[in-house]
C-alpha positions in Angstrom: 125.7 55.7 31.9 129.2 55.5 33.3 129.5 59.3 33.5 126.1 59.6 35.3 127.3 57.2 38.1 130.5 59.2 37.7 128.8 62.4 39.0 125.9 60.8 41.3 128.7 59.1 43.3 130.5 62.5 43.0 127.8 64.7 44.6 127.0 61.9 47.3 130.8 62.5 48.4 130.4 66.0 48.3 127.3 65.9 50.4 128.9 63.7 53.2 132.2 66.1 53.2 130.4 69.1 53.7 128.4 67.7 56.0 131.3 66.4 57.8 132.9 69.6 57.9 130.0 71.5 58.8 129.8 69.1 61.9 133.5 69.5 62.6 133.3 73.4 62.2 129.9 72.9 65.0 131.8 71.2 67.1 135.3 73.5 67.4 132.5 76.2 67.9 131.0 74.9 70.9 134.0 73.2 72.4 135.6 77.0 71.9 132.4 78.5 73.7 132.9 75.8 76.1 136.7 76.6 77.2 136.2 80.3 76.9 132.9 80.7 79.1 133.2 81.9 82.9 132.0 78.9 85.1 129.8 79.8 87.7 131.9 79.6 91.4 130.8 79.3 94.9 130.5 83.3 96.2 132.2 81.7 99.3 134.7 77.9 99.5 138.1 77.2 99.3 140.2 77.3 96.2 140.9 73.5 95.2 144.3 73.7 93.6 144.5 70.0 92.6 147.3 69.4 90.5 146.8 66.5 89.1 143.7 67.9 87.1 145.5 70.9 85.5 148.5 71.4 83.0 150.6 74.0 83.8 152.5 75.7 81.1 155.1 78.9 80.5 151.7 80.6 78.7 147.8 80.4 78.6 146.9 79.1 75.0 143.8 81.1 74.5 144.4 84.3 72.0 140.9 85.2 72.2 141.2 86.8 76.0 145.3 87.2 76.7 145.2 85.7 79.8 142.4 83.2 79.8 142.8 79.7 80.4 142.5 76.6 78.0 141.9 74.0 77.1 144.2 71.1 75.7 142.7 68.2 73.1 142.0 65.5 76.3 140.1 68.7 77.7 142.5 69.1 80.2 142.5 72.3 81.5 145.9 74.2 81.2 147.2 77.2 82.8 149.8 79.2 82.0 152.0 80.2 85.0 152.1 83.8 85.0 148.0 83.7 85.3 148.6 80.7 88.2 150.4 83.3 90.0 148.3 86.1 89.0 145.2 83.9 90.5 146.8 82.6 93.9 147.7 86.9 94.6 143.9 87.6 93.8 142.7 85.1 96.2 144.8 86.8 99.0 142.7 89.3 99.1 139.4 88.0 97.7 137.1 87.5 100.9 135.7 84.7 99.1 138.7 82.7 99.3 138.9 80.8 102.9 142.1 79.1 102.3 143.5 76.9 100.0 143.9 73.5 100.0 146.9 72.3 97.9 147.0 68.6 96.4 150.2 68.3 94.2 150.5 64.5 94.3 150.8 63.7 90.2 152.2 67.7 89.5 153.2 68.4 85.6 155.4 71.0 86.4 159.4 72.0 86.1 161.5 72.7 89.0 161.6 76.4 88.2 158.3 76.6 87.8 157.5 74.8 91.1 159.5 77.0 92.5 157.6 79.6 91.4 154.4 78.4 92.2 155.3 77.5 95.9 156.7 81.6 96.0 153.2 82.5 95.2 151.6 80.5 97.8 154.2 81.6 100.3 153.1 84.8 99.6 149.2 83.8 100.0 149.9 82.4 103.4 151.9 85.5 104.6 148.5 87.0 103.6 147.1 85.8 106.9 145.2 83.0 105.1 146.4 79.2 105.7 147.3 76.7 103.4 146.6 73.4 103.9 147.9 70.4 101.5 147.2 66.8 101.4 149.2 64.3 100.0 149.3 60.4 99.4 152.0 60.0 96.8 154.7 62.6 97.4 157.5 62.5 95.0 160.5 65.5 95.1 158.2 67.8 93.5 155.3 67.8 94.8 156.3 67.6 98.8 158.7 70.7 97.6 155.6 72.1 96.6 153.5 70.6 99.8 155.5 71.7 102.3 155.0 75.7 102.1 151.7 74.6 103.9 150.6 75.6 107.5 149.0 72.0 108.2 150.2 68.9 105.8 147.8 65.7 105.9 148.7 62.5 104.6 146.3 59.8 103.2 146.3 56.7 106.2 146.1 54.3 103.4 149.4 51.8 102.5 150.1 50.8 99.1 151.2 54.8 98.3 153.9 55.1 95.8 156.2 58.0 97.6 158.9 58.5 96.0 160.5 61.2 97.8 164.0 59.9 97.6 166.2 62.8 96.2 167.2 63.5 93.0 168.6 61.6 90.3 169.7 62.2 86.5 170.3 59.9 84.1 172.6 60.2 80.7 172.2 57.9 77.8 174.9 56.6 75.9 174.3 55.1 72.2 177.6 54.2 70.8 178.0 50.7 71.1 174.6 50.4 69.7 175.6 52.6 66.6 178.4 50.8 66.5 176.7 47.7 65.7 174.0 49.3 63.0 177.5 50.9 61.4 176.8 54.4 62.0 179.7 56.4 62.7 178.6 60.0 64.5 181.6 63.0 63.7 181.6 65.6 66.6 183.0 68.6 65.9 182.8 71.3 69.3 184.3 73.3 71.9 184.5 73.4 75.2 185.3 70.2 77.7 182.2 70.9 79.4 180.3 71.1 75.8 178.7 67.4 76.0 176.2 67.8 73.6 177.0 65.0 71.3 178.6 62.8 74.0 175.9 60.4 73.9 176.9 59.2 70.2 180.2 58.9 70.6 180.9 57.3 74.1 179.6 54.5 75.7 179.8 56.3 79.3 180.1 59.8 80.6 183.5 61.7 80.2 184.2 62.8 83.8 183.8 66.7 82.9 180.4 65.4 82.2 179.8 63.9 85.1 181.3 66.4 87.1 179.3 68.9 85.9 175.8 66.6 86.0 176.7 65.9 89.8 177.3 69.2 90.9 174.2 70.3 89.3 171.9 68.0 90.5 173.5 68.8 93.6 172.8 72.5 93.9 169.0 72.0 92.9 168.8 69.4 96.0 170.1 71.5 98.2 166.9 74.0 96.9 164.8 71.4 96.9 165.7 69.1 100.1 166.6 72.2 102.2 163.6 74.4 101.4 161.5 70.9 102.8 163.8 70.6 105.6 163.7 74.2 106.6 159.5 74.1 106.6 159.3 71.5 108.7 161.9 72.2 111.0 164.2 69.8 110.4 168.3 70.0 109.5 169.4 69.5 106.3 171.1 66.8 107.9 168.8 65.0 109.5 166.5 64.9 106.6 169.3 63.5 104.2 169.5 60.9 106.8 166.1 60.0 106.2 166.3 60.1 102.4 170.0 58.3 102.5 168.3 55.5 104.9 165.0 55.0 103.0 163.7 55.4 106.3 160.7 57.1 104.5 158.2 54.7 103.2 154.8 54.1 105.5 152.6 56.8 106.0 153.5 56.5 109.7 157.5 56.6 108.9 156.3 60.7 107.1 154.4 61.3 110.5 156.9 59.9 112.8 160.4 62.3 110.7 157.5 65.1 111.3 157.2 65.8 107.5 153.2 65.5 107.4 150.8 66.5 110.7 148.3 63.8 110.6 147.2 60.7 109.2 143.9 61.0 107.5 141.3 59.2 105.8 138.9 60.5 103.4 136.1 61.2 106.0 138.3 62.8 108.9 140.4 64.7 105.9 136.7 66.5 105.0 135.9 66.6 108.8 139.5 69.0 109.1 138.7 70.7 106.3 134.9 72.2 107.6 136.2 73.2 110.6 139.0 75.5 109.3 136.0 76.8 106.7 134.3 77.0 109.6 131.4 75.1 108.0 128.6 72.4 109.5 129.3 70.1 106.7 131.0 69.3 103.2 128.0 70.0 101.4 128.4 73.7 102.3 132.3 73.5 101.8 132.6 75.1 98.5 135.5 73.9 96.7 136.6 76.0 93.8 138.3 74.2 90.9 141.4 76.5 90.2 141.1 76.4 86.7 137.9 78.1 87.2 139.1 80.6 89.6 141.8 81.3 86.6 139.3 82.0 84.1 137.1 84.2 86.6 139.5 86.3 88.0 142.4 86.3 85.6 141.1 88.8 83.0 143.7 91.4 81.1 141.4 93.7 81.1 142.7 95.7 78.5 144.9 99.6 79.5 146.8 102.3 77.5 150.4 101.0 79.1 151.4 97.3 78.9 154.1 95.1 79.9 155.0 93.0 77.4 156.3 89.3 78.3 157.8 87.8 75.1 157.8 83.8 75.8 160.7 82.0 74.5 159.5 78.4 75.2 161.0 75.8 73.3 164.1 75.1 70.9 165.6 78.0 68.4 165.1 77.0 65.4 165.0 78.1 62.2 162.0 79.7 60.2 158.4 80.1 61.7 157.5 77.3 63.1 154.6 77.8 65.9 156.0 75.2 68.2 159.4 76.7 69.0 161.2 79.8 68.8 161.3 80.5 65.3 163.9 83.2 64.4 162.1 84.6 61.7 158.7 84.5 63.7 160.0 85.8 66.9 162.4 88.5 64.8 158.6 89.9 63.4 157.0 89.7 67.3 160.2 91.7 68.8 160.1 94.2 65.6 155.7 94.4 66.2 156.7 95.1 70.2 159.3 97.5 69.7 157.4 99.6 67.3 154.0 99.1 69.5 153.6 102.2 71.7 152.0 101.1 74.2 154.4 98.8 75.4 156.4 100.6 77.7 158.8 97.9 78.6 159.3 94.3 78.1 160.4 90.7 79.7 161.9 88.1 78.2 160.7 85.1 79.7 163.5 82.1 78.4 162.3 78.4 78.8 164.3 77.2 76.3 167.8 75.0 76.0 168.9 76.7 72.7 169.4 75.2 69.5 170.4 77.2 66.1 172.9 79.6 66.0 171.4 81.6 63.1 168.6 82.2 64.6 170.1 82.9 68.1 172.1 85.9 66.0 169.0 86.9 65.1 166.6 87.0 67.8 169.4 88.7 70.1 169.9 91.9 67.1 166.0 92.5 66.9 166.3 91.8 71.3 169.6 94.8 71.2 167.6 97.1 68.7 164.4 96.9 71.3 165.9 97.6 74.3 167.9 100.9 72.7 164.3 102.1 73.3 162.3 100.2 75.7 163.4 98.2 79.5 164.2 95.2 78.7 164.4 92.5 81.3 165.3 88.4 81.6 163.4 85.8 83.1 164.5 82.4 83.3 162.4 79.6 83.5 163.4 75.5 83.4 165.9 76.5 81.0 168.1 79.5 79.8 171.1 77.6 77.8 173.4 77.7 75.4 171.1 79.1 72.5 168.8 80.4 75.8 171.8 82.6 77.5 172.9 83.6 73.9 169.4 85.4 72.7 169.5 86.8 77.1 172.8 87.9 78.4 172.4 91.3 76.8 169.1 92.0 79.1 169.3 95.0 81.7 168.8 92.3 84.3 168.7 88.9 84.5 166.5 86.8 87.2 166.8 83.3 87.8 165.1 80.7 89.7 167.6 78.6 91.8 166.9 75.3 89.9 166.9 77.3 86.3 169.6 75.1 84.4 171.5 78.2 82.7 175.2 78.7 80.9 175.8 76.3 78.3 178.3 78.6 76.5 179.5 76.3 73.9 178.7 75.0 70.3 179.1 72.1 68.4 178.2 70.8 64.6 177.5 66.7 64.4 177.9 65.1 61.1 176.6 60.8 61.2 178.6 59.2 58.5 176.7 55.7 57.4 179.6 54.3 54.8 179.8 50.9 57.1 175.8 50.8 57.0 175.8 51.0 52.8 178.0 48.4 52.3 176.8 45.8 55.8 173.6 46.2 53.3 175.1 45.4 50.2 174.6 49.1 48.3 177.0 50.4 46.4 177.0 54.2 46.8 179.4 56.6 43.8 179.1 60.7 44.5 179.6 62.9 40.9 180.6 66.5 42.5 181.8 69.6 40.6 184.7 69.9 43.0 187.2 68.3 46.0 184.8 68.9 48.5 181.2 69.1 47.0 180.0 65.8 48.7 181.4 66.2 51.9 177.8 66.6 53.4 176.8 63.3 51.7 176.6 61.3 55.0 178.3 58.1 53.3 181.5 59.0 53.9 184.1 60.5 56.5 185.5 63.8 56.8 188.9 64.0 55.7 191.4 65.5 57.6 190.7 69.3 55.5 187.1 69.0 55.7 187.9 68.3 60.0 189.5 71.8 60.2 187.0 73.2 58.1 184.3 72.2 60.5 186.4 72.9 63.5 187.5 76.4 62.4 183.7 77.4 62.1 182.9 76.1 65.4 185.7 77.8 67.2 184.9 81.4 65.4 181.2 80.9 67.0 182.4 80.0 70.4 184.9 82.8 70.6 181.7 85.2 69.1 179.6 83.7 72.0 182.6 84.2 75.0 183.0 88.0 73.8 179.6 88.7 73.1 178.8 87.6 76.9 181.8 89.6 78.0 180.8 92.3 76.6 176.6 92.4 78.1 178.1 90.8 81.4 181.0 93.4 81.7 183.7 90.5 82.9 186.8 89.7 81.2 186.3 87.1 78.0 189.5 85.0 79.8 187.4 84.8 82.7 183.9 84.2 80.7 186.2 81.5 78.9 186.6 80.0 82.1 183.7 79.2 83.2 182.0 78.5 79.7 183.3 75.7 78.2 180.1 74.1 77.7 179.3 73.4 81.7 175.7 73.8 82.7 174.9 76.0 85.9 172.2 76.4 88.2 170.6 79.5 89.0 171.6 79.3 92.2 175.5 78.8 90.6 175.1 80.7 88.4 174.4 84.0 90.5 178.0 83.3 92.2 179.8 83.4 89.0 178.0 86.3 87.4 175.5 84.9 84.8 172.9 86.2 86.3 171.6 88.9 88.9 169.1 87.7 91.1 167.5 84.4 92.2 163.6 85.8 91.3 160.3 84.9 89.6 158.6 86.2 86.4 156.6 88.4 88.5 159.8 90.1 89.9 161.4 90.7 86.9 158.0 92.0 85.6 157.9 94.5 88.7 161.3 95.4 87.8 160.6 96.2 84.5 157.9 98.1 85.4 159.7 100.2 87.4 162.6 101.1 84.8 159.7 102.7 82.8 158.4 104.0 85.8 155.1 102.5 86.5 154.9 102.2 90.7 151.7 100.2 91.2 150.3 96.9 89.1 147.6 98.9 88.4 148.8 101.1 86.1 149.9 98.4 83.3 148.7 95.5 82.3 150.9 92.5 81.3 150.3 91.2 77.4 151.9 87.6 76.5 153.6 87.4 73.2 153.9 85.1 71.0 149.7 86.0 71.1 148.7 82.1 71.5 147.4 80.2 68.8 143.4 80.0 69.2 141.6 76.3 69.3 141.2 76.0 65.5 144.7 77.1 65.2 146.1 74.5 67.0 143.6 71.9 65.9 145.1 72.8 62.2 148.5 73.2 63.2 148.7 69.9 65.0 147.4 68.1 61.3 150.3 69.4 59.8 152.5 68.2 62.1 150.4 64.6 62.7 150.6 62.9 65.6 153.4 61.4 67.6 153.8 57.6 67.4 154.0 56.3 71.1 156.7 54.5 71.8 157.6 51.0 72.8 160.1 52.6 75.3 157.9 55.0 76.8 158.0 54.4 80.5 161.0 52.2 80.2 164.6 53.5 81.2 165.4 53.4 77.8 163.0 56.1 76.8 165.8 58.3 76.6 167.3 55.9 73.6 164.2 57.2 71.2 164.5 60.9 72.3 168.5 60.2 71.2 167.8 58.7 67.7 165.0 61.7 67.3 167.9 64.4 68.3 170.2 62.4 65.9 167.7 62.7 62.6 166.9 66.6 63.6 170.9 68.1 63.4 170.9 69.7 59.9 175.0 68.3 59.1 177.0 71.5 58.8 175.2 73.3 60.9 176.3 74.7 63.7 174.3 74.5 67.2 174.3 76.1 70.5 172.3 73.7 72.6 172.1 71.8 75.7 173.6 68.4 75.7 170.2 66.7 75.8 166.8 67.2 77.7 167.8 67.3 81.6 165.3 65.4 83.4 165.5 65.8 87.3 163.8 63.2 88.3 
């Protein structure tokens, strides 16, 4: 009897699995149909781009159709750059498209990426069609982004949150609070600029660190605050005035500095909008969601001769992981490019802040072996550091964004010791090795003074690798390079003036470069293929179990936000390792 209820309760739970998988398999299916259908658009409007409604990312997601927008799990749209660009040049010349009207208030985007963006819609209004953006929150980035337009309106309404204030970085310093928990953090690095690390064992910024943090945030304001003031026909003066005073804070004080045109309410704002669309009334108005336009317009229809663009978003890391730049996974891509004959020349597009040496070394030999027989060119994106520059610098040419946060030539290896935790908790800890050194990776105790140099000597053999390996692809001197290494961070804008890179540019000039070295004269002769090819829904629904989901915090939104992401770096350094990375993730705000 037992064995009978044994098996009836057995094939009950198999029916309701299946069942449940069989729904879940349903549902990916249509949800899959759903974000890879063409939505049907007006044949005449005005393209919406509302970016509040859209994630932009480095690439589209969607493997199914290379550069076809996605969708993310909230069923957010998301859009990879390359295609936003792509999609704001087609409207120029799409008589379907009136203008566009820009909203950017509550923009996910980088600097570098804005940056990008606003180029494209520069470009759209040099077209002969306007631009027209309306704001009611503007923040640094999305007035940047606002003011390439011909007409800016502002919402009439108070209670606004503007934060257009300048910009502002802030470093996070845990020592005093390891300190207290007994955990003792050994830095081993070089380079007085290299502060990756700083943050565990100071309680406030070395001033090479905050000399290098102010001059930086410095040179990306001047990109920022000058572009605005230039638009709107102000001096760079007069509009740090206005910033320095707070003087901007109403919706009048924007109208009354000249940094909007009007003052509009929703009604009047649609009434503005009809008669540049030249249009009775809003019903007949038109407004294309840009996602949509993306996915109508934005095709890769496929060719014989491609561009490749090989995305590096993300740390280097070891392995194949599909979140990051994997060496192994990536070394595989660049081998499948360079032996793929259609690809007649390549960009590498780097977003990334660097992270394992290893596979640095190895991503840059499988980069060096391509490029002996295809163009290769760099592209830099938020970030091009440290691990970034390393896999890079070799590039035929190297374009940067002003705000790109480049250099970064340094490494360092960090080694937590928790000796003073053990015994604060009463455990008594006793290592059994085979030799002298054998536990020196245990974490419960302190280098000796051997096992310092040890560490030291590696790390100094890897920077002098990284100084003459730049000197070498950059053709300078590796004194000089030494000079301005040393772990300090640049600007693209910087970083141009020292050598680092060649020109200030956008993906889609280093991707007309490119072209050209393999002698392709039009955009009509190539196409452009992303690689890594993205992972499709399912993949990503699958790969994001296997990873599980992130715990929110009880210090998101707080200023101590940064604390978490410190104790999260902390737990991911490998001890013995040996990393070229950024000190932490910059955030402009």
């Amino acid at each position: 009897m037992k064995d009978f209820v044994k098996t009836m309760l057995a094939v009950i739970c198999g029916y309701f699995v299946l069942r449940i998988i069989g729904f879940l398999f349903l549902l990916f299916f249509l949800v899959g149909s759903l974000a890879g259908s063409t939505p049907s658009l007006p044949k005449n409007g005005v393209l919406d781009l509302d970016m509040s409604t859209i994630l932009f990312e480095e690439q589209s997601k969607d493997s199914s159709t290379p550069s076809m927008m996605s969708m993310s799990f909230d069923m957010t749209p998301v859009v990879g750059l390359h295609d936003a660009v792509e999609a704001i040049h087609f409207a120029a010349s799409d008589p379907g498209v009136k203008y566009i009207l820009l909203r950017a208030d509550a923009a996910v985007i980088g600097m570098a990426g804005a940056e990008e963006l606003r180029a494209s819609l520069a470009a759209f209004r040099d077209s002969g069609k306007p631009v027209v953006a309306y704001v009611e929150n503007p923040s640094n980035g999305s007035f940047f982004l606002s003011s390439v337009a011909d007409k800016i309106y502002m919402g009439v309404h108070h209670g606004g949150n503007g934060q257009l204030i300048g910009l502002s970085a802030q470093l996070m310093f845990v020592k005093d609070i390891l300190d207290k928990l007994g955990v003792h953090v050994q830095l081993i690095r070089h380079g007085k600029y290299k502060s990756a690390g700083e943050m565990y064992i100071r309680s406030s910024a070395s001033p090479e660190n905050r000399e290098q943090t102010q001059e930086m945030v410095n040179s990306a304001w001047k990109v920022l605050g000058g572009t605005i003031a230039e638009s709107r026909d102000l001096s760079e003066e007069t509009f740090n005035a206005l910033i320095d005073e707070l003087a901007l804070n109403l919706p009048e004080d924007y109208l009354r500095a000249g940094l909007v045109d009007e003052l509009v309410d929703h009604e009047t704002l649609l009434g503005k909008l009809c008669t540049l669309a030249q249009v009775e009334d809003s019903k007949k108005l038109g407004l294309i969601p840009f996602a949509d336009y993306v996915s109508n317009h934005v095709t890769g229809l496929p060719g014989r001769s491609n561009v490749a663009v090989i995305y590096a978003d993300g740390d280097i890391v070891d392995g194949k992981d599909y979140n990051n730049v994997a060496g192994d996974r990536f070394v595989q891509i660049i081998d499948q490019i360079r032996k793929d004959k259609s690809v007649k020349a390549v960009v590498l597009r780097v977003n990334s802040p660097g992270g394992s040496v290893a596979a640095s070394e190895k991503i840059r030999a499988a980069l060096d072996l391509l490029q002996k027989e295809k163009p290769l060119v760099a592209s830099y994106g938020n970030y091009a550091a440290s691990g970034g520059y390393w896999i890079s610098n070799g590039c035929q040419k190297i374009y940067a964004d002003a705000t790109s946060i480049t250099g970064s030539i340094g490494v360092f290896s960090m080694i937590p010791e928790f000796s003073e935790v053990t015994r604060k908790i009463g455990v008594g800890v006793e290592t059994v090795g085979s030799n002298k050194h054998s536990d020196m990776f245990s974490l419960v105790r302190p280098f000796d003074k051997e096992e310092m140099q040890y560490m030291q000597a590696s790390v100094e053999d890897i920077y002098e690798r990284f100084v003459n390996l730049v000197a070498s692809s950059r053709g300078m001197d590796p004194a000089r390079v030494d000079e301005i290494a040393q772990g300090r961070v640049w600007t693209g804008a910087d970083a141009l003036e020292i050598g680092l890179v060649d020109e200030i540019g956008t993906l889609e000039d280093a991707i007309t470069y490119a072209a050209s070295l393999a002698d392709f004269y039009s955009s009509d002769e190539y196409r452009v293929v992303g690689y890594p090819q993205p992972l499709t829904f399912i993949e990503e629904f699958m790969n994001s179990i296997g990873q599980g989901a992130d715990e929110p915090s009880i210090l998101s939104g707080t200023p101590f936000e940064a604390f978490g992401d410190a104790v999260s770096g902390l737990k991911a350094q490998t001890p013995g390792l040996v990393y070229a990375r950024l000190p932490y993730a910059l955030e402009i705000r």
